[in-house]
N, C-alpha and C positions, 0 to 999 in steps of 0.2 A: 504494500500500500504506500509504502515513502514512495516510489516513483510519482504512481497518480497524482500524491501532493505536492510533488514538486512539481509536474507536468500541469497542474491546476495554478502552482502560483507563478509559472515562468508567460503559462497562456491571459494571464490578467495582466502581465505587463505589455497589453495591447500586440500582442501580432497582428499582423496585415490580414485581412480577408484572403482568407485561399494559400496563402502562408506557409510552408510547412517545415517543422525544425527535427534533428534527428536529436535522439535524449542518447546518454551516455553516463555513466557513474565515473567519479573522479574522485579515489578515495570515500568519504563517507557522505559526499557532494552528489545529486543531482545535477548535470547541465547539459544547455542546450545550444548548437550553434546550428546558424538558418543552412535548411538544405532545399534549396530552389531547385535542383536536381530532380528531385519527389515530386513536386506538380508540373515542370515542365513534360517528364517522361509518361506521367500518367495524361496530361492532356493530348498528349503526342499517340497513346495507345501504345504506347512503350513500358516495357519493364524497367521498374528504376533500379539501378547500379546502387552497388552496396562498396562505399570506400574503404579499403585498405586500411589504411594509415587510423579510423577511428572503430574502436568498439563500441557500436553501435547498438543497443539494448532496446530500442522503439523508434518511431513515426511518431508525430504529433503534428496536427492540421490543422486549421482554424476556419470553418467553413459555418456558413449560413444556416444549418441544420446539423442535429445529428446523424443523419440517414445519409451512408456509405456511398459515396458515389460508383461508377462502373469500372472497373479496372484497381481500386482499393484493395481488392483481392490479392490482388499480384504483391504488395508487400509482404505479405501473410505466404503466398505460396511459393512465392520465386526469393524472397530475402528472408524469409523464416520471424520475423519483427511482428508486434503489437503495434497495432495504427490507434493511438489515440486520436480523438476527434473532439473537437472545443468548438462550440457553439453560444458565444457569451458568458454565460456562467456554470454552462451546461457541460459535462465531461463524459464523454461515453468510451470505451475501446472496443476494437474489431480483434479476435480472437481465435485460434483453434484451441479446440481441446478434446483430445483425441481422436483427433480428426474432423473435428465438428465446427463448424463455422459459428460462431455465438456472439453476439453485440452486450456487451454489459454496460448499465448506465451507472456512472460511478458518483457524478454529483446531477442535480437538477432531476429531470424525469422527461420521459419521450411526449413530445406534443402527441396530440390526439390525431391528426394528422399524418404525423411521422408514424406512425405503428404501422399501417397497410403498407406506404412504403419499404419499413425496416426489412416485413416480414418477403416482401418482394423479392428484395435486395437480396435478402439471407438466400432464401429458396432456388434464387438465378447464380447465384454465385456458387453455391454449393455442388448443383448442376454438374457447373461449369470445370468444378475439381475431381469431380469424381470419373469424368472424363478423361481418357487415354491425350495424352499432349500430343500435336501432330508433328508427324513424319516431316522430317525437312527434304526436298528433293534435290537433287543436283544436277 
Protein backbone atom coordinates (compact mmCIF):
# COMPACT_ATOMS: atom_id res chain seq x y z
CA UNK A 1 0.00 0.00 0.00
CA UNK A 2 3.06 2.69 0.44
CA UNK A 3 3.22 2.61 -3.28
CA UNK A 4 -0.57 3.69 -3.96
CA UNK A 5 0.25 6.42 -1.35
CA UNK A 6 2.97 7.72 -2.75
CA UNK A 7 1.54 7.31 -6.25
CA UNK A 8 -1.76 9.39 -4.67
CA UNK A 9 0.43 12.01 -3.32
CA UNK A 10 3.00 12.47 -6.26
CA UNK A 11 -0.56 12.57 -8.63
CA UNK A 12 -1.93 15.62 -6.48
CA UNK A 13 1.06 17.47 -7.37
CA UNK A 14 -0.89 18.38 -10.54
CA UNK A 15 0.34 16.08 -13.51
CA UNK A 16 -0.67 17.11 -17.00
CA UNK A 17 -3.83 15.41 -18.23
CA UNK A 18 -2.93 12.36 -20.07
CA UNK A 19 0.57 12.50 -18.39
CA UNK A 20 2.02 9.40 -17.48
CA UNK A 21 5.08 8.86 -14.96
CA UNK A 22 6.95 5.57 -14.34
CA UNK A 23 7.01 4.89 -10.15
CA UNK A 24 10.30 3.22 -8.81
CA UNK A 25 11.59 2.64 -5.09
CA UNK A 26 14.63 4.49 -4.16
CA UNK A 27 15.61 3.08 -0.90
CA UNK A 28 12.75 3.52 1.56
CA UNK A 29 11.46 6.45 -1.05
CA UNK A 30 8.77 6.27 -3.55
CA UNK A 31 9.48 8.26 -6.91
CA UNK A 32 8.57 9.24 -9.82
CA UNK A 33 10.04 10.67 -13.11
CA UNK A 34 7.79 11.77 -16.21
CA UNK A 35 7.76 8.85 -18.98
CA UNK A 36 6.19 10.58 -22.12
CA UNK A 37 7.28 7.25 -23.79
CA UNK A 38 3.96 5.47 -22.11
CA UNK A 39 1.36 7.71 -23.99
CA UNK A 40 3.07 8.40 -26.82
CA UNK A 41 3.53 4.48 -27.72
CA UNK A 42 0.09 3.78 -26.54
CA UNK A 43 -1.51 6.48 -28.65
CA UNK A 44 0.64 5.24 -31.55
CA UNK A 45 -0.88 1.41 -30.96
CA UNK A 46 2.50 0.75 -29.93
CA UNK A 47 3.98 -1.26 -27.07
CA UNK A 48 5.61 1.00 -24.71
CA UNK A 49 9.41 0.08 -24.00
CA UNK A 50 10.59 -0.65 -20.69
CA UNK A 51 14.05 1.27 -19.95
CA UNK A 52 17.04 -0.36 -18.96
CA UNK A 53 18.82 1.96 -16.83
CA UNK A 54 15.56 2.32 -14.22
CA UNK A 55 13.77 -0.34 -12.03
CA UNK A 56 10.65 0.31 -12.97
CA UNK A 57 7.99 -1.02 -10.22
CA UNK A 58 4.56 0.69 -12.03
CA UNK A 59 2.79 3.14 -14.63
CA UNK A 60 0.97 5.89 -13.22
CA UNK A 61 -1.56 8.14 -15.73
CA UNK A 62 -3.45 10.97 -15.15
CA UNK A 63 -6.52 10.67 -17.27
CA UNK A 64 -10.08 12.16 -17.37
CA UNK A 65 -11.77 8.97 -15.83
CA UNK A 66 -10.83 5.85 -14.38
CA UNK A 67 -11.83 3.42 -17.13
CA UNK A 68 -8.72 1.89 -18.87
CA UNK A 69 -8.21 3.10 -22.18
CA UNK A 70 -7.40 0.44 -25.30
CA UNK A 71 -4.16 -0.60 -25.53
CA UNK A 72 -3.52 -0.17 -21.34
CA UNK A 73 -3.34 -3.69 -21.54
CA UNK A 74 -0.01 -3.99 -23.07
CA UNK A 75 1.79 -2.60 -19.92
CA UNK A 76 0.37 -5.35 -17.91
CA UNK A 77 1.00 -7.96 -20.79
CA UNK A 78 4.18 -6.82 -22.61
CA UNK A 79 6.08 -4.82 -19.43
CA UNK A 80 4.73 -7.04 -16.63
CA UNK A 81 3.90 -3.37 -14.56
CA UNK A 82 0.62 -2.02 -12.48
CA UNK A 83 -0.85 0.85 -14.56
CA UNK A 84 -2.18 3.08 -11.93
CA UNK A 85 -4.75 5.55 -13.15
CA UNK A 86 -5.57 9.06 -11.25
CA UNK A 87 -8.41 10.76 -12.19
CA UNK A 88 -8.52 13.96 -9.76
CA UNK A 89 -8.66 12.44 -6.47
CA UNK A 90 -9.72 9.23 -7.61
CA UNK A 91 -6.92 6.31 -7.73
CA UNK A 92 -7.63 3.09 -9.20
CA UNK A 93 -4.97 0.35 -10.66
CA UNK A 94 -5.01 -2.03 -13.69
CA UNK A 95 -3.84 -5.57 -12.49
CA UNK A 96 -3.30 -9.22 -13.00
CA UNK A 97 -3.76 -11.68 -10.77
CA UNK A 98 -3.37 -14.93 -11.66
CA UNK A 99 -3.88 -14.37 -14.71
CA UNK A 100 -6.88 -12.39 -14.39
CA UNK A 101 -7.36 -8.82 -15.58
CA UNK A 102 -8.86 -6.80 -12.36
CA UNK A 103 -9.33 -2.96 -11.89
CA UNK A 104 -9.19 -2.18 -8.03
CA UNK A 105 -10.39 1.23 -6.88
CA UNK A 106 -7.87 2.22 -4.22
CA UNK A 107 -9.04 5.93 -3.25
CA UNK A 108 -12.54 7.75 -4.45
CA UNK A 109 -15.12 5.13 -6.13
CA UNK A 110 -16.16 4.35 -10.00
CA UNK A 111 -18.67 6.93 -11.39
CA UNK A 112 -21.96 5.27 -12.16
CA UNK A 113 -21.19 5.77 -15.57
CA UNK A 114 -17.71 4.25 -15.48
CA UNK A 115 -18.96 0.80 -14.25
CA UNK A 116 -20.43 -0.51 -18.00
CA UNK A 117 -17.41 0.91 -19.32
CA UNK A 118 -14.90 -0.71 -16.75
CA UNK A 119 -16.74 -3.90 -17.17
CA UNK A 120 -16.33 -3.60 -21.12
CA UNK A 121 -12.90 -2.67 -20.98
CA UNK A 122 -12.05 -5.74 -18.52
CA UNK A 123 -14.05 -8.35 -20.66
CA UNK A 124 -12.21 -6.99 -24.24
CA UNK A 125 -9.13 -6.93 -22.99
CA UNK A 126 -9.03 -10.16 -21.20
CA UNK A 127 -10.24 -11.44 -24.61
CA UNK A 128 -7.63 -10.20 -26.02
CA UNK A 129 -4.82 -12.14 -23.66
CA UNK A 130 -6.15 -15.10 -23.75
CA UNK A 131 -5.40 -15.19 -27.37
CA UNK A 132 -2.46 -16.86 -29.05
CA UNK A 133 -0.05 -13.54 -30.04
CA UNK A 134 0.38 -13.57 -33.96
CA UNK A 135 2.71 -15.06 -36.12
CA UNK A 136 5.19 -12.48 -37.57
CA UNK A 137 5.61 -13.21 -41.22
CA UNK A 138 8.71 -12.72 -43.26
Amino acid sequence: MMIATAIFGVLLQATPFGACDAMFTKGDAVESVPAPWVAEALSAGEVPPQPDDVGIGAIVCERENLVPQSGDEQILSRLGLPLYIAAGERVGVLEALDGQLTFRVLEGELAEDEVPAMMAFLNTAQDAARRPAPVEQE
